[in-house]
matplotlib code that plots the C-alpha trace (Angstrom):
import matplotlib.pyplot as plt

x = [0.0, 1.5, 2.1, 0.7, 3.4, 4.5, 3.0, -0.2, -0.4, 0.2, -2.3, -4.8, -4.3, -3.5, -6.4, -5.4, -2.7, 0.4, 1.3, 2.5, 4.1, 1.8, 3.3, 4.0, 1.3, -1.4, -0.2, -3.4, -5.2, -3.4, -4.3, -5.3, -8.7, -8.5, -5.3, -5.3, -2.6, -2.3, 1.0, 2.7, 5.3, 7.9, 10.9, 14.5, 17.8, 19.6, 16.1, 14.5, 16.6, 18.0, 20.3, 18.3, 15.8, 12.7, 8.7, 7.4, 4.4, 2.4, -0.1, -2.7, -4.5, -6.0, -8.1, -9.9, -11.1, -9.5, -10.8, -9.6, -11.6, -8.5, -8.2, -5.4, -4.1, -1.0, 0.9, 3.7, 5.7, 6.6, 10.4, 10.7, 14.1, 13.7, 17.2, 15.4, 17.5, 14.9, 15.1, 13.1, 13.4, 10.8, 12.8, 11.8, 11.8, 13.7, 12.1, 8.3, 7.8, 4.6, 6.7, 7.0, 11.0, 12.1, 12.4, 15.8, 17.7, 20.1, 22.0, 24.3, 25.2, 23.9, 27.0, 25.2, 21.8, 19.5, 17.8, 20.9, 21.8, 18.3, 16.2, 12.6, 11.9, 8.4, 8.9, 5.5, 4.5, 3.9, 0.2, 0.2, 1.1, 3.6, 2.8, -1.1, -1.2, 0.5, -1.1, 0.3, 4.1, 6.6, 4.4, 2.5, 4.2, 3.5, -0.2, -0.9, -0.5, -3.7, -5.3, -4.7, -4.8, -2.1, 0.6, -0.2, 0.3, 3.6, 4.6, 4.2, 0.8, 1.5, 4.7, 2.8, -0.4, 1.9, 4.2, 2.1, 0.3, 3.7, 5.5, 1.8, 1.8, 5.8, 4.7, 2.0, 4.4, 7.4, 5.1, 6.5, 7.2, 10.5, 13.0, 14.5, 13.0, 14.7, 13.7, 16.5, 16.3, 17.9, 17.0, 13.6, 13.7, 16.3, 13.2, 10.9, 13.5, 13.5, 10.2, 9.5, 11.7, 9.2, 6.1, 6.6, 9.4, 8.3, 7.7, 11.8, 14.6, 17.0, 16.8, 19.0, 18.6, 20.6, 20.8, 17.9, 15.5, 13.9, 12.8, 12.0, 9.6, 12.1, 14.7, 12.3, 12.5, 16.4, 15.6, 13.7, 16.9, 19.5, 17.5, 17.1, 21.2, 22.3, 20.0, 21.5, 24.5, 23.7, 20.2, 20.0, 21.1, 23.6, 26.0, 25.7, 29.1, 30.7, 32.3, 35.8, 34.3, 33.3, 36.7, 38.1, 35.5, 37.4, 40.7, 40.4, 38.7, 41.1, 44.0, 42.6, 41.5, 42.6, 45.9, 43.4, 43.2, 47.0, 46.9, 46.4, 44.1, 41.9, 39.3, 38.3, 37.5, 37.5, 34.4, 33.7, 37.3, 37.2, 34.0, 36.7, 39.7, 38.3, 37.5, 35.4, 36.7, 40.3, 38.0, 37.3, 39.0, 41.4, 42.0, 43.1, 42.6, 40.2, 41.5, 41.5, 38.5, 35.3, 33.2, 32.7, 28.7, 29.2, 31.2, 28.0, 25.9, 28.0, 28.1, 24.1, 23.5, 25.5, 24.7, 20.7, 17.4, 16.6, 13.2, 13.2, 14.0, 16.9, 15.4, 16.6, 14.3, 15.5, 19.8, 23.1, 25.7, 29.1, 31.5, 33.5, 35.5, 32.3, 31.0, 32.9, 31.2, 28.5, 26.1, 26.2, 25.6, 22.9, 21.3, 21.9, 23.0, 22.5, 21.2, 21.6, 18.3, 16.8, 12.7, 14.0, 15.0, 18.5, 17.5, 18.9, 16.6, 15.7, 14.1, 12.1, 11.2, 11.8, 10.2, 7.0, 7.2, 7.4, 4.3, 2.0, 3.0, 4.8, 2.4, -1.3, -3.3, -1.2, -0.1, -0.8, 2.0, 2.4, 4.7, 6.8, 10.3, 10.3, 7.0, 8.5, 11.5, 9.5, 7.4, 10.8, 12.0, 8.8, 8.9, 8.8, 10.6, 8.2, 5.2, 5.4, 7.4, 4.5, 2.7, 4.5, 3.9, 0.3, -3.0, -6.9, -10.1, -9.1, -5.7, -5.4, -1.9, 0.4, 3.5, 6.0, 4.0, 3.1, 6.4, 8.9, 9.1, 7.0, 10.3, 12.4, 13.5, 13.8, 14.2, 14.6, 13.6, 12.4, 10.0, 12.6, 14.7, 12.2, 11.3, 15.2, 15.5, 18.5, 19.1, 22.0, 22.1, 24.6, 25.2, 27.4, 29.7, 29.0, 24.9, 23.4, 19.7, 20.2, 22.2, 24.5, 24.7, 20.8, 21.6, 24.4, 22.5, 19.6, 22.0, 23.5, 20.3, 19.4, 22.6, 21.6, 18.4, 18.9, 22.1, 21.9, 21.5, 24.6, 23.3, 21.2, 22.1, 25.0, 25.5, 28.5, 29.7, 31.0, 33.6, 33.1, 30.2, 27.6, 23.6, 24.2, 27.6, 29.7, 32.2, 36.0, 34.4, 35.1, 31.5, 30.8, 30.5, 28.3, 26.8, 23.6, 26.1, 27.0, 23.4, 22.7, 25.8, 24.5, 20.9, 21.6, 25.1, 25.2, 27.8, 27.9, 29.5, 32.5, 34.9, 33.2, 35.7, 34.7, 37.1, 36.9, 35.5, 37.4, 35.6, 34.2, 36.3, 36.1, 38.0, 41.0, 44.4, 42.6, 40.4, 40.4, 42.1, 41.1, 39.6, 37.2, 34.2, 34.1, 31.2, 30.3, 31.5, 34.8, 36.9, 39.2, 43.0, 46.1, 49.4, 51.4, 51.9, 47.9, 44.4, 42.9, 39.4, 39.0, 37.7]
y = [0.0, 3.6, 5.7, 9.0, 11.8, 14.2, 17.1, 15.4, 14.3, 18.1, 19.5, 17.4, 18.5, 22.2, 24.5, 27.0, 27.4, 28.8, 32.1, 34.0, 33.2, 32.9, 34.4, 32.1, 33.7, 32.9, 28.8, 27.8, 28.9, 27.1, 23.6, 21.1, 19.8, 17.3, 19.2, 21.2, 23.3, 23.7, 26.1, 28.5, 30.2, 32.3, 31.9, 33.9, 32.4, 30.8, 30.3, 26.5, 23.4, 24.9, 28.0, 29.0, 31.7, 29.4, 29.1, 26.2, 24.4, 21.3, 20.1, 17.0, 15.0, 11.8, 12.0, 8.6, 6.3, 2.9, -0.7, -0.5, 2.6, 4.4, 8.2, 8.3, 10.8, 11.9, 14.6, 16.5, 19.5, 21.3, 23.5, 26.0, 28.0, 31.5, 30.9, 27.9, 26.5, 25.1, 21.3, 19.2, 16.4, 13.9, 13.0, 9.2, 8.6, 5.8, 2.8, 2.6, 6.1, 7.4, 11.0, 13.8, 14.6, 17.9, 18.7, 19.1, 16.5, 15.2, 11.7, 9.6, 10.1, 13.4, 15.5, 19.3, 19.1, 19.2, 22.8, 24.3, 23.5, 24.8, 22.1, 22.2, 19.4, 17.3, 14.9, 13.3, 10.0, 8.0, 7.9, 7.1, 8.4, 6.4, 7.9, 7.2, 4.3, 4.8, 2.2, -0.2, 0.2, -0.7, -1.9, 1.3, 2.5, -0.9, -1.3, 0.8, -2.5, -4.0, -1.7, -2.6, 1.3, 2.2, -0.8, -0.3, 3.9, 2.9, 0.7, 3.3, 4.8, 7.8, 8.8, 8.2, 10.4, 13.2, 13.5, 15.1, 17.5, 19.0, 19.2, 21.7, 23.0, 23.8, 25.2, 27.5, 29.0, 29.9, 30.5, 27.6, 23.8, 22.1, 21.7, 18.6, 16.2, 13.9, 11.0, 10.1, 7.9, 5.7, 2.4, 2.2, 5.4, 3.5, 1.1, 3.9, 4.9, 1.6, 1.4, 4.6, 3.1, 0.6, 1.9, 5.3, 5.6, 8.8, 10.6, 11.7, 12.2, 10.9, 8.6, 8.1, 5.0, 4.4, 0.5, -0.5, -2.6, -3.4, -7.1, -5.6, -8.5, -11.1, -9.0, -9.1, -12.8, -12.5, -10.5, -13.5, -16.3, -13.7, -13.2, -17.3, -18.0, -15.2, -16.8, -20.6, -19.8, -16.9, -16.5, -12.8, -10.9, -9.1, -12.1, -13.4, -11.8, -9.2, -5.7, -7.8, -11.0, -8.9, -7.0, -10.2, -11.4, -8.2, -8.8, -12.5, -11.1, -8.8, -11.0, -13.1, -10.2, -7.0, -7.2, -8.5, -4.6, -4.2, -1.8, -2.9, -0.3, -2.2, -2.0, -5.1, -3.5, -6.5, -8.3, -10.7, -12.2, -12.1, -14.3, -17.2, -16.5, -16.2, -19.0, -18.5, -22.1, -19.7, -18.4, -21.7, -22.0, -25.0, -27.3, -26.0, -22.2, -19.5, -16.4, -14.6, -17.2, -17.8, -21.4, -23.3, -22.7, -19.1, -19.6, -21.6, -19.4, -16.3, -18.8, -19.5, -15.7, -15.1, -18.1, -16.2, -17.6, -21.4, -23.5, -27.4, -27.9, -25.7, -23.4, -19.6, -17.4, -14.0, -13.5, -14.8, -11.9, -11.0, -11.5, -7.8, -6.2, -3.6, -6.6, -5.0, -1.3, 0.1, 0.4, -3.7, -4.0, -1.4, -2.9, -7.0, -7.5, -4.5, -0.8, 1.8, 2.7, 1.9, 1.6, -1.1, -3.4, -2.5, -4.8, -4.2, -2.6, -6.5, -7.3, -4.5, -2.4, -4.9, -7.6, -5.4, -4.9, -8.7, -9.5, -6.7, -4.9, -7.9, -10.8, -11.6, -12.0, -9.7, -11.2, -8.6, -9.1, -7.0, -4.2, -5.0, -5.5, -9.0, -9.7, -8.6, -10.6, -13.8, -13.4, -13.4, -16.3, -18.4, -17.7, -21.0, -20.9, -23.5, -22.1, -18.2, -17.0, -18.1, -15.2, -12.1, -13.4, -14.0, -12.4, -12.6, -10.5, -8.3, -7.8, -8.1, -7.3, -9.3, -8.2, -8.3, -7.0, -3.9, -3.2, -4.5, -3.3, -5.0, -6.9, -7.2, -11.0, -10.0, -6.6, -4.7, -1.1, -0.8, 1.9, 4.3, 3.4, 4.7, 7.5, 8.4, 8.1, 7.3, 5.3, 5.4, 2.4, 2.3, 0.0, -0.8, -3.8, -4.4, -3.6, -5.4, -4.9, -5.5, -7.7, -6.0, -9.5, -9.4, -5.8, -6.8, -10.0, -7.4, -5.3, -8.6, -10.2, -6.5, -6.4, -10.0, -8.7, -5.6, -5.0, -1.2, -1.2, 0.7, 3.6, 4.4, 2.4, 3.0, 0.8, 1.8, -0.6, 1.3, -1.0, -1.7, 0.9, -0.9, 0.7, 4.2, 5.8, 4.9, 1.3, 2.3, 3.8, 5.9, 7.4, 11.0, 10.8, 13.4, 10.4, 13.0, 15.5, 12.6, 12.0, 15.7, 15.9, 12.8, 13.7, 17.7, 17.6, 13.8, 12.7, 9.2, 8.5, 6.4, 6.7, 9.2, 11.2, 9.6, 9.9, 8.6, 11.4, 13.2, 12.9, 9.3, 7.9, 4.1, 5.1, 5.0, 5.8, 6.5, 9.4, 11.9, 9.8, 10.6, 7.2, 6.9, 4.8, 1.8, 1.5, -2.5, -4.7, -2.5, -2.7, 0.4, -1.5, -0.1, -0.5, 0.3, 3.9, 5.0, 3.6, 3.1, 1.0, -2.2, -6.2]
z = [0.0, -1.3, 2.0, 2.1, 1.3, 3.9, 2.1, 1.7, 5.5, 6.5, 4.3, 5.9, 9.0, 8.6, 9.7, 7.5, 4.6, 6.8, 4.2, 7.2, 10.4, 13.9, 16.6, 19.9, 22.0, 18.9, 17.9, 20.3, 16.9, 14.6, 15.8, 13.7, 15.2, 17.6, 19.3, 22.4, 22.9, 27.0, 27.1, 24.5, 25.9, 24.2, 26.5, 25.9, 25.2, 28.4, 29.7, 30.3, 29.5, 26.2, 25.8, 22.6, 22.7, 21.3, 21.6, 23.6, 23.2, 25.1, 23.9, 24.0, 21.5, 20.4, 23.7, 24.7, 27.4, 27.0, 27.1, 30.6, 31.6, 31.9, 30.5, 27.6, 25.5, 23.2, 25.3, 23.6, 23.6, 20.5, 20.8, 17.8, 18.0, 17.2, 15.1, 13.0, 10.4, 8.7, 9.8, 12.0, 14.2, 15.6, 19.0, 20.3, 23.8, 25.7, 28.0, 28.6, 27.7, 29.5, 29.7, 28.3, 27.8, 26.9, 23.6, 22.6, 20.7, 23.1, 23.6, 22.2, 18.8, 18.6, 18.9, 19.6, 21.0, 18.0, 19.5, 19.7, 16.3, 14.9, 14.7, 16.0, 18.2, 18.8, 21.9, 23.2, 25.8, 23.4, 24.0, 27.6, 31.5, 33.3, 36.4, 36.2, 38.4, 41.3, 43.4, 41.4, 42.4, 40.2, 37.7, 37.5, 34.7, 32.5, 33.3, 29.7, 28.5, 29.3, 26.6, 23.4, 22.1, 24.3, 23.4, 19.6, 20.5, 22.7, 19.7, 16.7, 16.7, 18.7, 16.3, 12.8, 15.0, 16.6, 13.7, 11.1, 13.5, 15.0, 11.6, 10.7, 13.6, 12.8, 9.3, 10.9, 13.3, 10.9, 8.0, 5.7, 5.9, 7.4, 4.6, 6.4, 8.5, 10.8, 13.1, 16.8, 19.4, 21.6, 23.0, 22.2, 20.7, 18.2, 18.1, 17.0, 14.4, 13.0, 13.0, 11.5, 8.7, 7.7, 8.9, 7.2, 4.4, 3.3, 6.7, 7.1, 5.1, 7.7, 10.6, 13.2, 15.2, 18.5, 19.9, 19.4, 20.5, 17.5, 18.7, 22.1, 23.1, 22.4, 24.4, 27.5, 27.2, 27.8, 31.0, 32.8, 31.0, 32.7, 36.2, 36.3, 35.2, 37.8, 40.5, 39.9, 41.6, 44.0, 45.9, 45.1, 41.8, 43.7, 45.0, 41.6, 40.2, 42.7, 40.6, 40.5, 39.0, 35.9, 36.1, 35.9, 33.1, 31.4, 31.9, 30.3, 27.5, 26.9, 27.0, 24.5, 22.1, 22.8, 20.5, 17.2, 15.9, 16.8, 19.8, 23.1, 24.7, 26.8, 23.5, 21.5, 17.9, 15.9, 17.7, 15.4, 15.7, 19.9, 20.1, 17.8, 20.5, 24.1, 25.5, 29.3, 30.1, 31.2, 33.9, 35.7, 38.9, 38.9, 41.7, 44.7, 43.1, 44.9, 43.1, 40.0, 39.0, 38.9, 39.8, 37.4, 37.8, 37.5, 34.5, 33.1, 33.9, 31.6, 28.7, 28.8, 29.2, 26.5, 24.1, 24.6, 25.6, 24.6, 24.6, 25.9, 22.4, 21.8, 19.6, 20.3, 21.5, 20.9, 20.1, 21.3, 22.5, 22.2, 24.8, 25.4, 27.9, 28.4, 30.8, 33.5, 33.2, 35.8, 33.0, 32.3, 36.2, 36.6, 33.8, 34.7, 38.5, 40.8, 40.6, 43.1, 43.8, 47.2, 45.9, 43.4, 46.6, 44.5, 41.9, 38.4, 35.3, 34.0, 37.6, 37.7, 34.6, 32.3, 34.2, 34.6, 30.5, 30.1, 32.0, 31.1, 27.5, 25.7, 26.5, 25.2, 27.2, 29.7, 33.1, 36.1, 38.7, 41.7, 41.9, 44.6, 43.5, 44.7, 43.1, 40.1, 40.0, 40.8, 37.8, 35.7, 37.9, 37.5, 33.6, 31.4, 28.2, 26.8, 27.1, 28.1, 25.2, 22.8, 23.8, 22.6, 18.9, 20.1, 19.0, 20.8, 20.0, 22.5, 21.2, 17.5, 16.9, 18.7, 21.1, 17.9, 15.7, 17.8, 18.3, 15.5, 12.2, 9.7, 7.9, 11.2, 10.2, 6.6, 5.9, 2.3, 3.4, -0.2, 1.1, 2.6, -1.1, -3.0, -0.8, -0.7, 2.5, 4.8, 8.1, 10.3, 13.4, 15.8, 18.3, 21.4, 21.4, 25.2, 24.9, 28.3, 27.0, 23.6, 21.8, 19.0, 17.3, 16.7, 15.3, 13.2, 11.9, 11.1, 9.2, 6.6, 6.1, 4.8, 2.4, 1.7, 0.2, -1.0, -2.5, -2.8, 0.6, 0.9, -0.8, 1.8, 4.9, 7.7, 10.8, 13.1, 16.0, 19.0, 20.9, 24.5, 25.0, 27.0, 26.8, 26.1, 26.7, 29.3, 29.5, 28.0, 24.4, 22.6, 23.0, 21.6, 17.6, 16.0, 14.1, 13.3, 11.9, 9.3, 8.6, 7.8, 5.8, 4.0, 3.9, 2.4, 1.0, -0.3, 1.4, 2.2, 5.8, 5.9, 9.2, 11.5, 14.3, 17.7, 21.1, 24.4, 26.6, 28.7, 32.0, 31.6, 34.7, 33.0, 29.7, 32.1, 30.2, 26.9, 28.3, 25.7, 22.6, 19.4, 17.3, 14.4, 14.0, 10.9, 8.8, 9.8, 8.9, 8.9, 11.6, 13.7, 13.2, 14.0, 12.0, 14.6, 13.3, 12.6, 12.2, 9.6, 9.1, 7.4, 7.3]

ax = plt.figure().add_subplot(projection="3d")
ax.plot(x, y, z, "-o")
ax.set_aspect("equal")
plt.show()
C-alpha cells in the first residue's frame, strides 16, 4: 500500500494554509482539530533546558477512554528556536515512555543538542502516563498495556499520529514547511526509528537509530533467562558476580582479544574475531585455586547468558551476545545484577522495569503481577521458556496485533527497506559492542540479512559498531561521535558516511588511560586497526 506523502499528511491537518508566520502567543489557533494546545510560551535564550531563545508548546491530542476505563491521550511538547535552520526532528523517547521529555535533541550520537543546532523538536508520551497508576508500584508505569490502544500507541501509533500535527503546527508557526526532517532515538527510541523506517518511508529524510531494541519482546525474554542463570549460583542478583568477577571477566577477554586490531588499549575493535579467541573455560578456577577465578557454575551461567534464551527444544528465543571487555562497566551492572536505587530493593533494570514490560506490554493475554520488587523478580523467575514465550507473537479479540507485531518493524527478520529506497531516505544504526539490554549480534544480523536482500543497501544504509560501549555511553568507548552530523551531511550535502571522528571522553572515569584519545568509528563490517603507526578501518 503507497504511503501518504508528507505534504499530503500536513495539508490534511493544517487548519489554514500557513502564508505567514503565527506568533507564539497565537499557535493555540493554529491547531489542527482534535489538538489542544495547554501552554505556548515564548521563553529567551539561556532560559528553560536549552540556551536557545525558542517558543514552547504542550499540547494534548488523540483523547480517549480505553478498554480498561483508563483516561489516555497523546501529550507532547513542541520546541521551535527563534534561530530555525529550517530542519526538523521527531525526538523518540527511551524505556516505557509514558513521559513527556524535553524537547531538545540530546544523547548519544547526537553531537550538539538538535535545538541548539536549529532544529525544532516534537517529543511526546507516546500515547500514555507512566505515572497514572501509582497504586500499582513498580508496575504502575506498564499497566498501559492491558489496553490494546495504548501498546499499539507505545509501539508506533503515537509517532505516525503526533508527527504530522507537529510538523503543521511547525509550518503555521514559521510561516513555511521544514525543509528537512529527521527521526533520533535511543534504545527504544532507536526502536521507534527503525520502525519509522518501515512503517513510514516517506515521513523523514533521515533517521537516526541508536541501539535498538527493535525485537524488544524477544529481548524481555532475555531478562527472565539472565535473572534465572544469575540466581543458579547466588540467591539474590547481587552475589551473583561481585564488581571484581566482571573486572576479571574483562581482563580474560582482553587478554585473549585485545591485540586482534594491533593496539592494546583495553578496547576489542574486531568483535567478530574475539568471540573465535576467548574462550570462558580460562575463567574456571582449577583445583586448589580460589582467586582470580570464577566457579565453574558461575562460568555456566555467563556462557548460557550469552549463548541467549533457549526452549526445551533448543530453539533460540531472541539472540546470542558477544563477549566484550564492556562486561565490566556500571552500565552492564545497573542494567543486569545491581542498581543503586533503594525503591527497586537494588534490583537491576531487568528485575524491575523490564520484568514489569514482560508481563504486562509484551504478553497476550497480559499477566498482572504485583509491583513489589520482589514480586517482580519472581514473575521473571517463575517464567517458562516452553510455554510463556508463545505469547508475545500471540494475538486474541481483544488484542489483535500481537507483542511483535506492535512493536517490530513489519520486515524485522527480513528486511529490504524498499519503502525508505524509494522515498530516498537514509538510516544510520549504531550499536554498542557491550549492549546489556540489547544484543548487538541481533543488530548486526539485522544489518547482513538487509545487504543479503537488498544489495543497494549501501546507498542508503549506515550501521557503526561502538567497541566496549555498553547501553548508552559509558564502559572504555570511545562514545561521543556526531553520528547525526554525518546523517545531515548525508541527507543535504550527499555525502555518504564512511569513518566518523569519535574519542573517548574526557571525564568518563572508565576510559581510564585512553580518556580523551582521538579514534574513528568503521562502517560494519569494517573494523578500527592499528598499523602500529595510525588507524585506519578495514575487514
Amino acid at each position: 500500500m503507497k504511503h501518504m506523502t508528507r505534504a499530503a499528511l500536513i495539508a490534511a491537518l493544517a487548519p489554514v494554509t500557513a502564508s505567514a508566520a503565527t506568533s507564539c502567543a497565537d499557535m493555540g489557533s493554529a491547531a489542527p482539530e482534535g489538538v489542544t494546545i495547554t501552554e505556548a510560551t515564548a521563553l529567551p535564550e539561556g532560559d528553560d533546558v536549552s540556551m536557545v531563545a525558542q517558543c514552547l508548546l504542550r499540547g494534548v491530542m488523540a483523547e480517549r477512554t480505553g478498554m480498561d476505563g483508563k483516561s489516555y491521550a497523546i501529550r507532547f511538547e513542541l520546541r521551535l528556536p527563534e534561530a530555525w535552520d529550517g530542519r526538523f526532528m521527531h525526538q523518540f523517547n527511551g524505556g516505557n515512555d509514558g513521559e513527556v521529555k524535553p524537547a531538545v535533541g540530546a544523547g548519544t550520537g547526537v553531537g550538539a543538542p538538535a535545538l541548539e543546532r536549529g532544529f525544532a523538536v516534537v517529543s511526546s508520551d507516546a500515547g500514555h502516563d507512566g505515572k497514572a497508576n501509582p497504586e500499582a508500584g513498580l508496575a504502575g508505569g506498564n499497566l498501559f498495556g492491558l489496553d490494546f490502544e495504548a501498546r499499539r500507541d507505545y509501539g508506533y501509533g503515537a509517532v505516525a499520529k503526533l508527527h504530522p500535527v507537529a510538523l503543521a503546527l511547525t509550518e503555521a508557526h514559521y510561516g513555511s514547511a521544514p525543509e528537512h526532517v529527521y527521526g533520533f532515538g535511543t534504545s527504544n527510541g532507536g526502536r521507534h526509528a527503525m520502525v519509522a523506517a518501515e512503517r513510514m518511508p516517506e515521513a523523514f529524510d533521515g533517521l537516526l537509530a541508536g541501539y535498538p531494541g527493535f525485537r524488544l519482546p524477544r529481548a524481555a525474554i532475555q531478562h527472565a533467562w539472565d535473572v534465572q542463570q544469575f540466581r543458579s549460583v547466588a540467591p539474590s542478583l547481587a552475589e551473583s558476580f561481585s564488581r571484581d568477577d566482571l573486572s576479571l571477566v574483562a581482563q580474560k577477554i582482553n587478554a585473549a582479544c585485545d591485540g586482534l586490531d594491533g593496539l592494546e588499549d583495553g578496547v576489542v575493535s574486531d568483535t567478530t574475531a574475539c568471540q573465535r579467541a576467548f574462550d570462558p573455560a580460562v575463567l574456571v578456577c582449577e583445583a586448589g585455586q580460589n582467586s582470580d577465578c570464577l566457579s565453574a557454575a558461575q562460568v555456566a551461567a555467563l556462557e548460557a547468558i550469552h549463548a541467549g534464551p533457549t526452549n526445551g527444544a533448543g530453539e533460540q528465543l531472541y539472540s546470542d551476545w558477544s563477549w566484550d571487555p564492556g562486561i565490566a562497566s556500571g552500565n552492564w551492572r545497573f542494567w543486569k545484577i545491581e542498581s543503586t536505587v533503594p525503591p527497586w530493593g537494588m534490583k537491576p533494570i531487568i528485575a524491575v522495569m523490564g520484568a514489569g514490560s514482560l508481563s504486562h506490554v509484551f504478553s497476550t493475554p497480559p499477566t498482572v503481577v504485583e509491583g513489589t520488587p520482589d514480586a517482580l523478580e519472581a514473575f521473571l523467575m517463575g517464567y517458562d521458556f516452553d510455554t510463556e514465550p508463545a505469547k508475545v507473537d500471540a494475538v486474541t479479540e481483544a488484542f489483535p496485533e500481537s507483542p511483535m507485531q506492535v512493536m517490530s518493524p513489519p520486515n524485522a527478520d527480513n528486511p529490504t527497506l524498499e519503502g525508505l529506497q524509494e522515498a530516498g531516505g537514509k538510516l544510520v544504526v549504531f550499536h554498542g559492542t557491550a549492549d546489556p539490554v540489547f544484543s548487538f549480534n541481533d543488530t548486526a544480523r539485522w544489518f547482513e540479512a538487509l545487504n543479503g536482500n537488498n544489495p543497494d543497501a549501501v546507498d542508503f544504509v549506515r550501521f557503526y559498531a561502538i567497541p566496549g560501549m555498553p547501553h548508552g555511553q559509558g564502559g572504555n568507548s570511545a562514545d561521543s561521535a556526531d553520528l547525526l552530523g554525518a546523517l545531515i551531511a548525508w541527507v543535504e550535502d550527499g555525502q555518504a558516511p564512511d569513518e566518523v571522528d569519535t574519542a573517548f571522553r574526557a571525564g568518563n572515569p572508565e576510559a581510564g588511560g585512553n580518556a580523551g584519545a582521538k579514534r574513528v568509528l568503521c562502517p560494519w563490517p569494517e573494523v578500527l586497526r592499528h598499523d602500529g603507526s595510525g588507524f585506519t578501518c578495514a575487514e
